[in-house]
N, C-alpha and C positions, 0 to 999 in steps of 0.2 A: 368497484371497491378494490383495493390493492390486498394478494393476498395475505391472509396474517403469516405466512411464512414462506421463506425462498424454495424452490423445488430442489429434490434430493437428487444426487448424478440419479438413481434408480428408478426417477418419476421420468429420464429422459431417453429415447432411445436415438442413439450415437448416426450420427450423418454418414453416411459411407464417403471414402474419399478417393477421388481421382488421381491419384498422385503417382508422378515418377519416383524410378530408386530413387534418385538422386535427393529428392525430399519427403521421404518415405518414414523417416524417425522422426517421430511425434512427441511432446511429451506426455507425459501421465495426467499430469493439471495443467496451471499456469496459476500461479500465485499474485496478487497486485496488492501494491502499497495504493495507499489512497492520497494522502496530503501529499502534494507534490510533483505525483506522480500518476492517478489519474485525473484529478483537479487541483488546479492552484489555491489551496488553501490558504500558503503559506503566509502571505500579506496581511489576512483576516486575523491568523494565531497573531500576528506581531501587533497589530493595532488592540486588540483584545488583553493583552498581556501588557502592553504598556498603559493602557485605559484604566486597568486594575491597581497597577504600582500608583500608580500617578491619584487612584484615588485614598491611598491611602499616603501621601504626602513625597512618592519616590520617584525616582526615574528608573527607568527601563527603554534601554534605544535598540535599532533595530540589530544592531551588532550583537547585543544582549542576545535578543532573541537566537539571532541564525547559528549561534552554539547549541540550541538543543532541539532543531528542526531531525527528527526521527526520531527524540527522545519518548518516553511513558508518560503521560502527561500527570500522575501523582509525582514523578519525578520533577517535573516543571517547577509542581504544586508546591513542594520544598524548596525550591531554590528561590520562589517567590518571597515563599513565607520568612525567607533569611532578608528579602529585599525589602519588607517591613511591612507584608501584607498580613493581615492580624483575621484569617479566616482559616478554618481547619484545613485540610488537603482538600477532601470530598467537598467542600462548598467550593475551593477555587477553581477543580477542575467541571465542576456543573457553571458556576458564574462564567468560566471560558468559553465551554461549548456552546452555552444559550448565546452567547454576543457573536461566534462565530456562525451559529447556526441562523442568526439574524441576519447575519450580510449576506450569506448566502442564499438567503431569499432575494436580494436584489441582483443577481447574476453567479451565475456558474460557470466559473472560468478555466473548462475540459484543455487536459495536454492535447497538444499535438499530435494527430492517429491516436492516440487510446481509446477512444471509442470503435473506433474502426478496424483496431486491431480485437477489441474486446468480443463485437460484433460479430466477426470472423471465426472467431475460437469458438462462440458458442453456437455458427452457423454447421461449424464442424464437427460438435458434441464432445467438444473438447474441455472437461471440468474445470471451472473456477472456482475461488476463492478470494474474498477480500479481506489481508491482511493487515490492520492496522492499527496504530496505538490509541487511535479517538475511540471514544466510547460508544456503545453498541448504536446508541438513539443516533447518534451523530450520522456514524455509519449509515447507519436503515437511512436516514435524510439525503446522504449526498446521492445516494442509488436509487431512491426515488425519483431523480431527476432525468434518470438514466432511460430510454424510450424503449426499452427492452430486459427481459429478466436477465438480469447482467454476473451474478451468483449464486453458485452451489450452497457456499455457505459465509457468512463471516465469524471470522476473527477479530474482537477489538480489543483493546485496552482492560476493558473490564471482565477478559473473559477468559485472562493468564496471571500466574503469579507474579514471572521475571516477563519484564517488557524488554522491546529490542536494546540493546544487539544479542541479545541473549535467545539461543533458535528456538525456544517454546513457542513463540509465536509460526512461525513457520510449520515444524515439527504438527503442533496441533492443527493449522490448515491442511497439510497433508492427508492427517489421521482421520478426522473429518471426510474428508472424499474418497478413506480408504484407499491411499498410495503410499507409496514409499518417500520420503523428500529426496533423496536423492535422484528418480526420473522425474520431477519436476523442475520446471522455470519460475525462478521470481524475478521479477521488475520492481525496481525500488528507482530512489532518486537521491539518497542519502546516506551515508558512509556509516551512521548505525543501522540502519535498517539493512544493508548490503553487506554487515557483520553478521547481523543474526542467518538472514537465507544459506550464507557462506556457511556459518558454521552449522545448519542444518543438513547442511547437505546437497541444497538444490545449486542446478546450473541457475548464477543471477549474473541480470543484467542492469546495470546500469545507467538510466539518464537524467545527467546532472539538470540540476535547475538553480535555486539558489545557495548551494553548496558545490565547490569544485568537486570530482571525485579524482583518483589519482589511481592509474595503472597499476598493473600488477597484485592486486592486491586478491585474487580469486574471484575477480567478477570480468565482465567486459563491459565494455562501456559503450551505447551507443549515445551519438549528441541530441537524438529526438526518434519519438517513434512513427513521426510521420512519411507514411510510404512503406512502412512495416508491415509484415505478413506472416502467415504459415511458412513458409517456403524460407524465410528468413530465422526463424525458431528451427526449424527442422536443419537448417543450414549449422547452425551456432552447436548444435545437439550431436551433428555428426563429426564438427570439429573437436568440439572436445572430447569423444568418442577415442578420435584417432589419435588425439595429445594424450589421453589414458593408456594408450595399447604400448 
């Protein structure tokens, strides 16, 4: 039986780690987005959100959709209800999940290395967090699938007032594992979600999928996290270290 809740960083004691200077600075957490960015959800929201318009006599195309991929999904819920769907927020954003959380019983479509990278961090007693704007059940489902206790704690949608890009979300994963967000990393894949980490505080990084992301903007960007590691995080940590001093 799956336990009724994630273990606390406190229930875990920390891997010791073999490491050179050179990759020696670790962060505090690691923070992950979910849609997108540890699983390709994003196809599932689009068919779901046009399935909804379309029943109530609208259109909605996938262009539609990719303007609010890292959106707060009561915020979707609005913009729907403007597209002529005639259900409160709280039912559209339940009607979505149940059809998203349907497809994804028919496959689970993991990023490239995020498992492997996730793997790693916790083989090293290195605290996660799942930061995300799907609602907590959604959550608790995609991580179910995950073949290892994969977080500390989550963060969803229903469990902040301001949704991203606004840093509560982050801010509260931090708080949660009891760090500061500024020594931590988050991984996103979305230009709101990579506003909220940023303006949290944390070193973010990152990698685009169905949204371009564009330089410069206080994250880095890598194109995938496959072949990613420790030694890759500790690298990015001490660079920006040095661009600080």
């Amino acid at each position: 039986m799956r336990p009724s809740r994630l273990p606390s960083v406190k229930d875990r004691t920390p891997v010791p780690l073999n490491l050179s200077p050179v990759t020696e600075l670790l962060p505090a957490a690691v923070l992950w987005d979910m849609d997108g960015t540890l699983v390709d959800t994003e196809p599932y929201w689009l068919a779901a959100e046009a399935e909804l318009v379309a029943s109530f006599g609208g259109t909605w195309t996938a262009e539609d959709g990719l303007t609010l991929v890292g959106s707060g999904l009561w915020r979707v819920a609005g913009i729907l209800q403007h597209r002529g769907v005639d259900l409160s927020e709280d039912e559209i954003v339940n009607r979505l999940t149940d059809r998203v959380m349907e497809q994804i019983e028919t496959g689970v479509s993991w990023r490239p290395g995020a498992l492997e990278l996730l793997a790693e961090l916790r083989e090293a007693g290195i605290p996660t967090a799942l930061v995300t704007m799907s609602i907590r059940r959604m959550a608790e489902h995609v991580s179910s699938f995950i073949p290892f206790t994969a977080f500390d704690h989550i963060v969803a949608g229903d469990s902040v007032t301001h949704s991203k890009p606004h840093p509560e979300p982050y801010l509260l994963g931090a708080e949660l594992l009891g760090v500061d967000a500024v020594h931590c990393v988050a991984i996103e894949d979305s230009t709101t979600g990579l506003a909220s980490a940023v303006a949290a505080g944390a070193v973010a990084i990152g990698v685009p999928l169905h949204s371009p992301l564009e330089h410069g903007r206080g994250y880095t960007i890598w194109p995938t996290l496959g072949g990613r590691g420790i030694s890759d995080i500790s690298e990015l940590l001490q660079s920006n270290r040095t661009d600080a001093a």
